[in-house]
C-alpha positions in Angstrom: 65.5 33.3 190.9 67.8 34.0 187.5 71.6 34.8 188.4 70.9 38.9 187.2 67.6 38.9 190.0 70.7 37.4 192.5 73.1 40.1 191.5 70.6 43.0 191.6 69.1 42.3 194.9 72.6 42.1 196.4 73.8 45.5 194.8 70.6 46.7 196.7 71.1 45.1 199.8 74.8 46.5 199.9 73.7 49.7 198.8 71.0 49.9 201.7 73.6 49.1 204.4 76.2 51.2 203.1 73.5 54.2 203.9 74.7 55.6 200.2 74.4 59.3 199.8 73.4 59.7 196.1 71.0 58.7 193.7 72.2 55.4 192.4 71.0 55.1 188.5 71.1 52.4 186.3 71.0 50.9 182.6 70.8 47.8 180.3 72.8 47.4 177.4 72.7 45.8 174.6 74.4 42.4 175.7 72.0 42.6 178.7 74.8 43.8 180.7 73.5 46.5 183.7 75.6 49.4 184.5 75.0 51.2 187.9 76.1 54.7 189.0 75.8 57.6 190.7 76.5 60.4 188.1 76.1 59.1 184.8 77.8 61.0 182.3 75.7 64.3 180.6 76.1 62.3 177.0 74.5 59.2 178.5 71.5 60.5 181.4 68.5 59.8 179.0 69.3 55.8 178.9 69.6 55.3 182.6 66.8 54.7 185.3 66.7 55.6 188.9 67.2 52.9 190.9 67.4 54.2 194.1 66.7 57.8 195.2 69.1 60.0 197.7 66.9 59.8 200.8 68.9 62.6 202.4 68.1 65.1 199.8 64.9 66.0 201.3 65.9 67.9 204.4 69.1 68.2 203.7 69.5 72.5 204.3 69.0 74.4 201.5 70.5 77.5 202.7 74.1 76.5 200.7 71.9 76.3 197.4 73.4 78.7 194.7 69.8 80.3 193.9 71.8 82.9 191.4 73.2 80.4 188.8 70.5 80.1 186.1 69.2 84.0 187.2 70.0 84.8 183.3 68.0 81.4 182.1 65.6 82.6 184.6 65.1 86.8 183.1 65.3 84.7 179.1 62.0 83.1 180.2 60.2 85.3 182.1 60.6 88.2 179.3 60.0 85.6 176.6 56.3 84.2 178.4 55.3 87.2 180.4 55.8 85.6 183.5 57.2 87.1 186.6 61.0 86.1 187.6 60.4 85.4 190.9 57.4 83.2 190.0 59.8 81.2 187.6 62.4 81.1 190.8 59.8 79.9 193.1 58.7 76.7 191.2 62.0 75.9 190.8 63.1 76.0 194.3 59.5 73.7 194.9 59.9 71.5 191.9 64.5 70.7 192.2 66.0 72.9 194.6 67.9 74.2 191.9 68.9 70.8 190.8 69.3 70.3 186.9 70.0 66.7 187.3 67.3 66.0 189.9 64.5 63.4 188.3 61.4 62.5 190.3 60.5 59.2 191.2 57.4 59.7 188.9 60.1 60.4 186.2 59.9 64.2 185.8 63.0 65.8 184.9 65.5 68.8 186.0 64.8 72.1 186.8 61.0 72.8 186.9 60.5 68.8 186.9 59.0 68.5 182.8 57.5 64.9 182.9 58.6 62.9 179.4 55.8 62.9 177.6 55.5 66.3 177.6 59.2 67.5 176.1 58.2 67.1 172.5 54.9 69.5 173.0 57.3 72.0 174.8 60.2 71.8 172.5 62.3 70.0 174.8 65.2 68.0 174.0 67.5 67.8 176.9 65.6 67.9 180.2 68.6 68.2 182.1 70.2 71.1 180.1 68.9 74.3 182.4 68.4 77.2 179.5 65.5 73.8 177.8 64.2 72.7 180.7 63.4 76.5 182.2 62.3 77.8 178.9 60.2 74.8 178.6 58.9 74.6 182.1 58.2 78.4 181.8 56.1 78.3 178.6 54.2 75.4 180.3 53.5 77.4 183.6 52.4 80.4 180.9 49.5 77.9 179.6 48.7 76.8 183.0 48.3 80.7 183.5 46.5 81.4 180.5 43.8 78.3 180.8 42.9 79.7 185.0 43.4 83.0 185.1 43.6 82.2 189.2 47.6 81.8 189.9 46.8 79.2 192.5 45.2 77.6 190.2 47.4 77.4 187.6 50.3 76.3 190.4 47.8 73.5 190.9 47.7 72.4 187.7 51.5 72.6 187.2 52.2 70.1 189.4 48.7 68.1 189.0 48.1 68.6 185.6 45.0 71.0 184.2 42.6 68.2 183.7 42.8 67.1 187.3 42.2 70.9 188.4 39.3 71.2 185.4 37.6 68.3 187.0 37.6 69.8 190.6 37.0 73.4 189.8 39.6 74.4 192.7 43.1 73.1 194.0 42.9 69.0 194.0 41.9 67.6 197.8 45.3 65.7 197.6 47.9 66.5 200.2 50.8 66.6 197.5 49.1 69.4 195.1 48.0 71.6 198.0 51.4 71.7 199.7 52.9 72.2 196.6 51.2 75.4 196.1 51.2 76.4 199.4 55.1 76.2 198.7 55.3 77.6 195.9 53.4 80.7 196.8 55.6 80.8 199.8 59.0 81.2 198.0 57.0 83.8 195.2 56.2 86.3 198.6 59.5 85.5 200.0 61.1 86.7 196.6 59.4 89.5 196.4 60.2 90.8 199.5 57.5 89.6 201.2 57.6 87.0 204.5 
């Protein structure tokens, strides 16, 4: 074991004791040197790699959310694509809980979660600035919409990708895909109005 393997697995061991409550991201530079941190600069968030991921995030309460803050993002796209606002709002809240910096461990970035290799197909060159990422996210669920013409459908392949919901004919048998549009279709009636 190489002195760098040493180093890293005792920033990880401290890190797991210290029950951190951030994401804790990482790069290499050119010397070789790593860098760790846990809110890398906006100028600097495409070279660094998660390295560990906030487990408290997930249930953390949601209720102190600011749902309003990308609203006007939010109307942009929906009158630009023809897609309903609170349909935009509702696969955000699934995909980030309205968190522009939030990366999946996957690698699929900000808002409405846009996985790498698709940001050059959808325009996108900042995954993490929200007025991109929702205008990009939003012309992608658009397509999904267009290529189903069934919304669950095209929730499914939003978050499975259209090939995998081609294949099947119907939502994917995997847990993940069918609670995600379970959820998603959950925050759209709740939205509207509806509970």
């Amino acid at each position: 074991m190489n002195l760098k393997n040493i180093i890293v697995t005792i920033i990880i061991l401290i890190i797991a004791y210290t029950q951190t409550y951030a994401d804790i991201y990482y790069y290499k530079d050119e010397n070789g040197t790593l860098h760790f941190t846990d809110r890398p600069k906006s100028t600097d968030r495409e070279k660094y790699q998660v390295l560990m991921r906030d487990s408290i995030k997930s249930w953390r309460k949601s209720d102190n959310v600011e749902t309003t803050r990308y609203d006007r993002y939010i109307d942009d796209a929906a009158k630009k694509y023809g897609v309903e606002f609170t349909l935009i709002k509702a696969v955000i809240k699934a995909e980030s809980n309205f968190d522009r910096w939030a990366v999946s461990p996957k690698g699929a970035r900000g808002l409405m979660q846009i996985m790498p290799e698709n940001f050059k197909k959808l325009g996108l060159y900042n995954p993490f600035n929200p007025r991109q990422n929702i205008m990009a996210g939003t012309q992608y669920l658009k397509e999904m919409m267009n290529r189903f013409d069934n919304l669950s459908l095209a929730i499914a392949a939003y978050n499975a990708g259209p090939t995998t919901v081609n294949n099947y004919k119907r939502i994917p048998p995997y847990r993940e895909t069918q609670t995600y549009v379970k959820r998603v279709l959950r925050y759209y009636r709740s939205y509207n109005g509806f509970r």
